[in-house]
C-alpha positions as CSV (number, residue, x, y, z in Angstrom):
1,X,61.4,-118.4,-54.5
2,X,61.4,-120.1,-57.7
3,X,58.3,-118.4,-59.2
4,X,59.7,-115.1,-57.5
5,X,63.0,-115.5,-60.3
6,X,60.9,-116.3,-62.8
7,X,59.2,-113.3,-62.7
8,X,61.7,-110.8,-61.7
9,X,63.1,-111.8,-65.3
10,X,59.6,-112.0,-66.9
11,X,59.3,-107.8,-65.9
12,X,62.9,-107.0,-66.8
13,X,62.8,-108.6,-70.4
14,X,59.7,-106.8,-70.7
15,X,61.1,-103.5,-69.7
16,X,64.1,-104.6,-71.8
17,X,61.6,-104.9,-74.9
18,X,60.3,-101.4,-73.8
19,X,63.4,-99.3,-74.4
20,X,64.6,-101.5,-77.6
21,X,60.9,-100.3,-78.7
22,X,61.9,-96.5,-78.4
23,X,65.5,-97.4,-80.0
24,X,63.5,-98.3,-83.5
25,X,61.6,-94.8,-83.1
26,X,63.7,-91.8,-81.4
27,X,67.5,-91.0,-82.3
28,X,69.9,-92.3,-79.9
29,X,71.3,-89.6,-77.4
30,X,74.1,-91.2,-75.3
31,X,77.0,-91.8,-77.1
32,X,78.8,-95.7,-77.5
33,X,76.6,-99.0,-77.4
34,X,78.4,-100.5,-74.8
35,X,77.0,-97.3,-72.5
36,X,73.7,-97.4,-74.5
37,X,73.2,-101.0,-73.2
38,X,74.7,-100.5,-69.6
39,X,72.2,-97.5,-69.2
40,X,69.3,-99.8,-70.3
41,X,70.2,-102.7,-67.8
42,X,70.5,-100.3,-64.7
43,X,67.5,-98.9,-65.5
44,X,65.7,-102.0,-66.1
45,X,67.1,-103.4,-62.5
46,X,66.3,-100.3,-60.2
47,X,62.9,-100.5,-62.0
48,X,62.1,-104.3,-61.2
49,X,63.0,-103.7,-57.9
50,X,60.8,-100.6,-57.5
51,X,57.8,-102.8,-58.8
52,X,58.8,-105.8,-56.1
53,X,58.5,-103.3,-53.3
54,X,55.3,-102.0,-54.8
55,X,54.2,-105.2,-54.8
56,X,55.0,-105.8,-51.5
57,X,53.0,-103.1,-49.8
58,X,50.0,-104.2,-51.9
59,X,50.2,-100.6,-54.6
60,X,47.2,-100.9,-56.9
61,X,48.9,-102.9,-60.2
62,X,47.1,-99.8,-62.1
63,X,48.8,-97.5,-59.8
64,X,52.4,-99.3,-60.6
65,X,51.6,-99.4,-64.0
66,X,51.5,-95.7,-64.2
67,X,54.4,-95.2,-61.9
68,X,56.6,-97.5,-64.3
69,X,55.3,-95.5,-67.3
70,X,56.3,-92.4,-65.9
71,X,60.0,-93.4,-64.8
72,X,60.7,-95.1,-68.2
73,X,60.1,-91.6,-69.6
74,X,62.0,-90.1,-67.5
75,X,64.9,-92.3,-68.1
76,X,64.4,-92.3,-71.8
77,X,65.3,-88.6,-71.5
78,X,69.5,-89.2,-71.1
79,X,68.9,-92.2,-73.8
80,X,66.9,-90.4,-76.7
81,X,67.2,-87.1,-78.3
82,X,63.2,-86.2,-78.4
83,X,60.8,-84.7,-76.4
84,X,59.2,-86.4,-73.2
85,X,55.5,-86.4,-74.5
86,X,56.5,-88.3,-77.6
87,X,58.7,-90.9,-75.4
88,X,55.0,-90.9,-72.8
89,X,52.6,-92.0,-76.2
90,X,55.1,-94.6,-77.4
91,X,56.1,-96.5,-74.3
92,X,52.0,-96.4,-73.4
93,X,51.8,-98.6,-76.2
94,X,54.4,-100.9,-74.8
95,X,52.8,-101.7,-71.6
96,X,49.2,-102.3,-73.2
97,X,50.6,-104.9,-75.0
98,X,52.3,-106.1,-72.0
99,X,49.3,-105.9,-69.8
100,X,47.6,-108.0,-72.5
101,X,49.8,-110.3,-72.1
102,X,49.4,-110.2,-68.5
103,X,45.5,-110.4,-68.7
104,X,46.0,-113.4,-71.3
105,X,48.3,-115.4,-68.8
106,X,45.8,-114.5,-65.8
107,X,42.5,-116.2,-68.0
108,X,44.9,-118.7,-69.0
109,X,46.4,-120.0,-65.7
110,X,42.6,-119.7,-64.5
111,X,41.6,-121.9,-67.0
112,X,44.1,-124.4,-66.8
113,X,43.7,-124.5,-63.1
114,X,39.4,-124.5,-63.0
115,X,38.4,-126.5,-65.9
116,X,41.6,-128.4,-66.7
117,X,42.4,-129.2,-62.8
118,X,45.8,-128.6,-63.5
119,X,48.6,-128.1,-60.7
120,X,48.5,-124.3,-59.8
121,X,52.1,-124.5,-59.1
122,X,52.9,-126.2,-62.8
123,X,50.6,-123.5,-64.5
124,X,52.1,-120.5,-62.9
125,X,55.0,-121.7,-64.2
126,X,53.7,-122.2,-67.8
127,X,52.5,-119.1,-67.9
128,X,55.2,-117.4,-66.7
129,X,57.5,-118.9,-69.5
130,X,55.1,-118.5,-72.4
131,X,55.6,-114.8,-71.1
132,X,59.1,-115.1,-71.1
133,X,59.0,-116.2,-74.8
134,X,56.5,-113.5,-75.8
135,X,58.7,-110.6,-74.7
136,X,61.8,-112.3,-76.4
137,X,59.5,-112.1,-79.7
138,X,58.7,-108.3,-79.3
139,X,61.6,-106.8,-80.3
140,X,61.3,-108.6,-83.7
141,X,57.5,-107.6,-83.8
142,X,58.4,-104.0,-83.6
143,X,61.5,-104.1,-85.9
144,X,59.2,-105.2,-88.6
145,X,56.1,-103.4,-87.4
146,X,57.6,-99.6,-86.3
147,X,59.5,-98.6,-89.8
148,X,55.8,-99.5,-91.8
149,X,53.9,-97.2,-88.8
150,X,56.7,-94.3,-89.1
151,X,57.5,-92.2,-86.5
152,X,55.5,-89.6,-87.4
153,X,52.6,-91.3,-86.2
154,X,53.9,-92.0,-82.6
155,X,54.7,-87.9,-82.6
156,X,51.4,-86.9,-83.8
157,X,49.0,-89.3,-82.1
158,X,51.2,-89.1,-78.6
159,X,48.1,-88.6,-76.6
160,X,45.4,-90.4,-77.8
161,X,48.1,-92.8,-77.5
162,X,48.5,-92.4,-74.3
163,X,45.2,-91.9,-73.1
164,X,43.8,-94.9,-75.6
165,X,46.5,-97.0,-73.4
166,X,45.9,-96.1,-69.8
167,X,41.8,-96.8,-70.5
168,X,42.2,-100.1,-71.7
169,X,45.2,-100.9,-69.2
170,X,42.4,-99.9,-66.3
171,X,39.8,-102.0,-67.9
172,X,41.8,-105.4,-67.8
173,X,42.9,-104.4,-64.7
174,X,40.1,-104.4,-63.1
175,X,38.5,-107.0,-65.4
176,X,40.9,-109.0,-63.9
177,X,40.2,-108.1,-60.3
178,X,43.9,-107.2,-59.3
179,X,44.0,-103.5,-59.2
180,X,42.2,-102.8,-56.5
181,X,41.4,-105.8,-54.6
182,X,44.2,-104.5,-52.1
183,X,43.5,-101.2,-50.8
184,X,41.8,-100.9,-47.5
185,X,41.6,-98.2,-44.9
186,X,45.1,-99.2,-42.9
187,X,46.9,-99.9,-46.1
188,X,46.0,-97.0,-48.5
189,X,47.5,-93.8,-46.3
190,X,51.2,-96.2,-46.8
191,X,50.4,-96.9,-50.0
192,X,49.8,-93.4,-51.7
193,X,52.5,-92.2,-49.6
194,X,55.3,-94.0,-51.4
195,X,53.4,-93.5,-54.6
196,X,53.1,-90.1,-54.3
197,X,57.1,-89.9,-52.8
198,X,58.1,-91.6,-56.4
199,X,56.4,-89.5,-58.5
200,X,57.6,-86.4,-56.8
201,X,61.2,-87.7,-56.9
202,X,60.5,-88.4,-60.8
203,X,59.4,-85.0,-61.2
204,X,62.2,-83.6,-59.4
205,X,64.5,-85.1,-62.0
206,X,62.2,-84.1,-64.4
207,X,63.1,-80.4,-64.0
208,X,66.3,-81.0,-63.5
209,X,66.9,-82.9,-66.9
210,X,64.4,-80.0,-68.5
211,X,67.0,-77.3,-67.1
212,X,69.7,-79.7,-68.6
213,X,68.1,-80.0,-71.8
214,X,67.3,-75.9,-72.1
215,X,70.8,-75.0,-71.3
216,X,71.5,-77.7,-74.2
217,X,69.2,-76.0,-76.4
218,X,70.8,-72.8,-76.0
219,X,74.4,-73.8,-76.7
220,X,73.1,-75.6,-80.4
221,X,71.3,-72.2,-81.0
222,X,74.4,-70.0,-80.4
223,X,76.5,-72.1,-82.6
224,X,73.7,-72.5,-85.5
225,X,74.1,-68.1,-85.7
226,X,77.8,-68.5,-86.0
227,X,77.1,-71.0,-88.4
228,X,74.8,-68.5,-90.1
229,X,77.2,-65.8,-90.0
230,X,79.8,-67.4,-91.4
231,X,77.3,-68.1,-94.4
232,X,76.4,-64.9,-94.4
233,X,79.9,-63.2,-94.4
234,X,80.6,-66.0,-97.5
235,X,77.9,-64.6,-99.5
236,X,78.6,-60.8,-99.0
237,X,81.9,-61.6,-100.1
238,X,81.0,-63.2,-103.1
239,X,78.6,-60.1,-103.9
240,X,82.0,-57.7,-103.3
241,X,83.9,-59.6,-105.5
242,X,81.2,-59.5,-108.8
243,X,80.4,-56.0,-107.5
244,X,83.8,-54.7,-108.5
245,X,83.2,-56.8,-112.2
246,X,80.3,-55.0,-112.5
247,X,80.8,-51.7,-111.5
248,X,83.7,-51.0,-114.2
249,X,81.4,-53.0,-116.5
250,X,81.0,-50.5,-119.2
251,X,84.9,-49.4,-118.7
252,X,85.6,-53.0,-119.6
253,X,83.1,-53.0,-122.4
254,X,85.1,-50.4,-123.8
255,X,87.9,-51.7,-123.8
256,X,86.9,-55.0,-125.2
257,X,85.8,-52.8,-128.6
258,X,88.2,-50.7,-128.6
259,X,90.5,-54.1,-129.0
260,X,88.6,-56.1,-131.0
261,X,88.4,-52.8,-133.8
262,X,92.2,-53.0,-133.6
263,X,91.6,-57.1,-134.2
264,X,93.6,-57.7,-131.4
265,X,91.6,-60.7,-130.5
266,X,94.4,-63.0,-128.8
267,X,94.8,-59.7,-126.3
268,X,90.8,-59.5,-125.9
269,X,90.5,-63.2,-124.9
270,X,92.6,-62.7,-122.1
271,X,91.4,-59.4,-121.1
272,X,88.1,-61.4,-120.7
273,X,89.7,-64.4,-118.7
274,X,91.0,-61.8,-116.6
275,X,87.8,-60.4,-115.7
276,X,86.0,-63.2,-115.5
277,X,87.7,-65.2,-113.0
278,X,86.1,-63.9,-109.8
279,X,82.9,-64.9,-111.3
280,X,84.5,-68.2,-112.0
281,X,85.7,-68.9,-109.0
282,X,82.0,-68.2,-107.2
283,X,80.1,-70.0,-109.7
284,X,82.3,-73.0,-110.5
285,X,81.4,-75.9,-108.4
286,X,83.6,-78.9,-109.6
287,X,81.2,-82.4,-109.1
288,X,82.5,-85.3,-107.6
289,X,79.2,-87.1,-106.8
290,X,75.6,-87.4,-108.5
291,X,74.4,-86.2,-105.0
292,X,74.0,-82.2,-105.0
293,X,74.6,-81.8,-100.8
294,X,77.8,-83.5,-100.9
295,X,78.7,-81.6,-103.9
296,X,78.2,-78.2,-102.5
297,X,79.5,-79.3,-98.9
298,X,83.0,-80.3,-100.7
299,X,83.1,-77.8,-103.0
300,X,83.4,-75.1,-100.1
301,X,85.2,-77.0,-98.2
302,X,88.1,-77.4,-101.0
303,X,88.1,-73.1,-101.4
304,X,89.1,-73.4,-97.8
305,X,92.2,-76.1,-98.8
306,X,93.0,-73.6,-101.8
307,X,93.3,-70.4,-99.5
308,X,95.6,-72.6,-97.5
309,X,97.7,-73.9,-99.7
310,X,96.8,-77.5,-98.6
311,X,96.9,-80.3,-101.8
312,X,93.6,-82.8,-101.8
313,X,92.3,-86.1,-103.6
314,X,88.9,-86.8,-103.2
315,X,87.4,-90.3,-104.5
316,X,83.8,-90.3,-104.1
317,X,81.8,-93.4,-105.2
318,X,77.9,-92.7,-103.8
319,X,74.7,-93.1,-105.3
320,X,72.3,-90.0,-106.0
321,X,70.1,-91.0,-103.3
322,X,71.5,-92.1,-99.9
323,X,69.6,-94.2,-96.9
324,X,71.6,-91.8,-94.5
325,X,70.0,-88.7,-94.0
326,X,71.6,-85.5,-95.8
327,X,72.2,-83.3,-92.5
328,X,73.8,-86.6,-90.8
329,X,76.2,-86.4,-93.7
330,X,76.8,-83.0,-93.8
331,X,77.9,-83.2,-90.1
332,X,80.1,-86.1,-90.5
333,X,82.1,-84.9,-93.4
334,X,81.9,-80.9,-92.7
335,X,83.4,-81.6,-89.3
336,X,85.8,-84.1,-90.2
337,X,86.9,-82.0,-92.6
338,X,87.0,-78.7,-90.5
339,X,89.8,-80.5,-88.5
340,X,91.5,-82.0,-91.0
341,X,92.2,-78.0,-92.5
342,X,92.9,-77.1,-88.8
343,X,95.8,-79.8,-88.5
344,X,97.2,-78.8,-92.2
345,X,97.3,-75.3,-91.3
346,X,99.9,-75.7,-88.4
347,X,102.5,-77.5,-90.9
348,X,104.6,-75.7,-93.5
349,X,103.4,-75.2,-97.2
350,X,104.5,-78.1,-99.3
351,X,103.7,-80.7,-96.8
352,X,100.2,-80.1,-96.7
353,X,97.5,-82.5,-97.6
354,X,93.9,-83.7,-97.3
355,X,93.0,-87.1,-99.2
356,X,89.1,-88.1,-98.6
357,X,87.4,-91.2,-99.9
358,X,84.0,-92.4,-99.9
359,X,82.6,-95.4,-101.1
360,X,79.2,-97.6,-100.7
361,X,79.7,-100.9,-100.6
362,X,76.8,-103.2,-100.4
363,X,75.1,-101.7,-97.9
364,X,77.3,-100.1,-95.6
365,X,78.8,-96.9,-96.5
366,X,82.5,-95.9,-95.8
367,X,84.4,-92.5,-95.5
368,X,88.0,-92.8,-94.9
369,X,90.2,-89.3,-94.5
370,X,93.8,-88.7,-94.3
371,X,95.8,-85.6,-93.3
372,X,99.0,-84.7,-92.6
373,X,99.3,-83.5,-89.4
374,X,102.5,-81.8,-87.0
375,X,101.5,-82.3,-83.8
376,X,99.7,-85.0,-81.8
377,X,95.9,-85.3,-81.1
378,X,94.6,-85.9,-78.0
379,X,92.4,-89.2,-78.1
380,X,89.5,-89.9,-76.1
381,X,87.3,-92.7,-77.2
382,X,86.5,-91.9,-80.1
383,X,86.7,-88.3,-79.9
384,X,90.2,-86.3,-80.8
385,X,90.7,-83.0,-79.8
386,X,92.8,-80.2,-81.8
387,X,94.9,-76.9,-80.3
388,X,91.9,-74.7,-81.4
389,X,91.4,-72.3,-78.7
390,X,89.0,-73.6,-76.0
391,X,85.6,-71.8,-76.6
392,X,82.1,-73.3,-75.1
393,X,81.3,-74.8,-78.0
394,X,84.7,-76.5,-78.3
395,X,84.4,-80.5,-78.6
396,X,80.8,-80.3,-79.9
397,X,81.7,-81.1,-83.8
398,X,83.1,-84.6,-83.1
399,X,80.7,-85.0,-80.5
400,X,78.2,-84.6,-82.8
401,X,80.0,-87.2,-85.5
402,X,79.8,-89.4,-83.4
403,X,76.1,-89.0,-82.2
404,X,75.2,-89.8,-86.1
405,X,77.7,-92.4,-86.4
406,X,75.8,-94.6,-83.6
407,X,72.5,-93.5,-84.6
408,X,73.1,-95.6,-88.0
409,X,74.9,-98.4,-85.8
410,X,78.4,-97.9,-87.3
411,X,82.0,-97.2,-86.3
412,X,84.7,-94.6,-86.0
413,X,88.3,-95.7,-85.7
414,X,91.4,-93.4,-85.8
415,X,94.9,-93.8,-86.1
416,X,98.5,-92.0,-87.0
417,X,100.3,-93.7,-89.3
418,X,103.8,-91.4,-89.8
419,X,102.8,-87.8,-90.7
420,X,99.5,-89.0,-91.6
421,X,95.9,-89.1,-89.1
422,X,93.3,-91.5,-90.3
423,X,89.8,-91.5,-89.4
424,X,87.3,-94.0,-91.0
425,X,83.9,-94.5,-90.4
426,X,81.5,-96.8,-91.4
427,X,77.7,-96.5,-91.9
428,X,74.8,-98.6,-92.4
429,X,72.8,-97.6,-95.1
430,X,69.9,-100.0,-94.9
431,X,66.1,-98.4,-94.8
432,X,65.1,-99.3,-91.9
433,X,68.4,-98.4,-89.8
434,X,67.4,-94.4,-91.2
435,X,67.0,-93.0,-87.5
436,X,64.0,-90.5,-87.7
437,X,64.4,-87.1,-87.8
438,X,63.7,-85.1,-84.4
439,X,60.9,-83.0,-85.1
């Protein structure tokens, strides 16, 4: 019973190691790290248990290897926002090294036990815990090892990955005389069946999870052509406004000489300031930060505030070149942002305003902003939701801050304090916490 525990935890700390491996690689899906971590221990469990009954009706290791491969990429789908062939190449690469392992402690305990005539009992053991320790090392291994690799190469290689890893996995396998020692003629037919019953019930949630993910697809689609045509109606009215300048051009032109002539050159100046300011006001971008994305994102966001009347301070304090990706920060502020305008619009003029700070401190970065608000927000974790009218896409903004705000490990926090809603979030800006990009 005792060896039985010992390696019941042996295979869930490796299978632990195995999804901490596809953390360093893919960006996180599910949203919260407590949830993050109580997703990987149930999946971890229901697996080890899978692979005791396996074990118990004598399934071909090579056979359970496979089978294990296939439902950790199954389950990686609700974890990680990638595709299921990248998630198949990396976590191949997981269990050769853990069927290395397992073909070192097999030579090793054979060893111990032939030449060294050691107690078979007291070497299973040994063995067993020098596993133990392994795994526990992994994680650092692949901390250190995965941001040198990229993740680039785990997307591109995928299936010689994959295929590399099941060939060797079958050669120590059956180096090692344990993946087919078992199968006879009365135990195969039970055997394939149960095999064949998980992988069918795999791919059943396979398709489901595929519909999921398509229906997923669609909804990020629709709202990236609102997006666009919202940009797009920005722009044509940009081009109306500087259309009108130019169309009375020569009228203006005329006017200008006729008033200069008369050396009426305080009245020219003006008449110029006059008929320049819708060109100003397109082409003027006011810079708070060496960094151009921010710049622009802020700078559009602040013509909204003007059309509304709402009063802002904005204290920005960033290097040129951030750690954190630029779309990740474009969804964080624009969104933040959006409902900070939403909430100022529903009080009266005077009382509006939008303070936003950002600062980088060390290495964590840190965006605080403050609105005045009229009504209360409904709070849900860490997700508030306004009085906008419900469409389908309603709730995905925050949703989506906070999807970027775990995949860089930080932390969102809101509060009311008076007439005033806080949010501030915190970011790590280290290297290697960079989450890669989905491809």
């Amino acid at each position: 019973m005792t060896f039985f525990n010992i390696n019941f935890i042996t295979v869930f700390i490796s299978l632990l190691v195995g999804y901490r491996m596809l953390m360093f690689i893919f960006p996180i899906r599910v949203l919260g790290k407590f949830k993050k971590i109580q997703y990987v221990f149930c999946f971890s469990i229901l697996l080890v248990v899978i692979i005791h009954i396996f074990n118990l009706l004598l399934l071909p290791n090579i056979l359970t290897l496979l089978f294990s491969i296939l439902y950790i990429v199954v389950t990686s789908m609700n974890l990680f926002d990638t595709k299921l062939r990248y998630i198949i190449g990396a976590i191949s690469v997981h269990f050769l090294i853990v069927t290395i392992y397992n073909s070192f402690g097999i030579f090793l305990s054979k060893w111990l036990v032939t030449i060294r005539s050691n107690n078979y009992e007291t070497t299973v053991f040994f063995v067993y815990m020098l596993h133990g320790i392994s795994f526990l090392l992994l994680p650092l291994i692949y901390r250190l090892a995965i941001p040198k690799i990229g993740t680039k190469f785990f997307i591109k290689y995928y299936m010689a990955l994959f295929l590399f890893s099941v060939a060797i996995m079958t050669i120590l396998l059956l180096y090692s005389k344990h993946s087919f020692e078992y199968i006879n003629e009365e135990l195969l037919p039970n055997q394939l069946g149960f095999f064949v019953l998980g992988v069918l019930t795999l791919f059943l949630i396979i398709l489901c999870m595929t519909y999921y993910e398509k229906e997923e697809e669609k909804e990020r689609i629709e709202l990236k052509r609102e997006m666009s045509q919202e940009n797009f109606n920005r722009v044509r009215e940009i081009y109306e406004a500087n259309a009108k300048v130019y169309h009375d051009l020569n009228n203006h032109l005329l006017v200008l000489h006729n008033m200069i002539e008369q050396e009426e050159t305080k009245k020219a100046l003006e008449y110029i300031t006059n008929i320049s300011e819708p060109i100003l006001e397109t082409y003027y971008q006011k810079e708070f930060t060496s960094n151009s994305v921010i710049n622009l994102l802020l700078n559009r966001k602040i013509e909204l505030m003007i059309k509304e009347n709402i009063s802002y301070e904005i204290e920005i304090d960033v290097p040129i070149v951030l750690k954190i990706a630029d779309n990740d920060m474009v969804t964080i502020l624009a969104n933040i942002l959006d409902n900070a305008i939403e909430a100022c619009e529903k009080i009266q003029e005077g009382d509006r305003m939008i303070k936003l700070t950002i600062k980088k401190i060390k290495q964590m970065m840190f965006i605080k902003l403050e609105n005045t608000f009229l009504e209360e927000y409904q709070i849900q974790g860490h997700i508030w939701k306004s009085s906008k009218i419900k469409t389908k896409h309603h709730g995905w903004g925050m949703k989506s801050v906070v999807t970027v705000v775990e995949k860089y490990e930080g932390i969102i926090t809101n509060k009311t304090q008076g007439n005033m809603f806080i949010v501030v979030i915190s970011l790590s800006d280290n290297e290697w916490m960079k989450a890669p990009s989905k491809e």
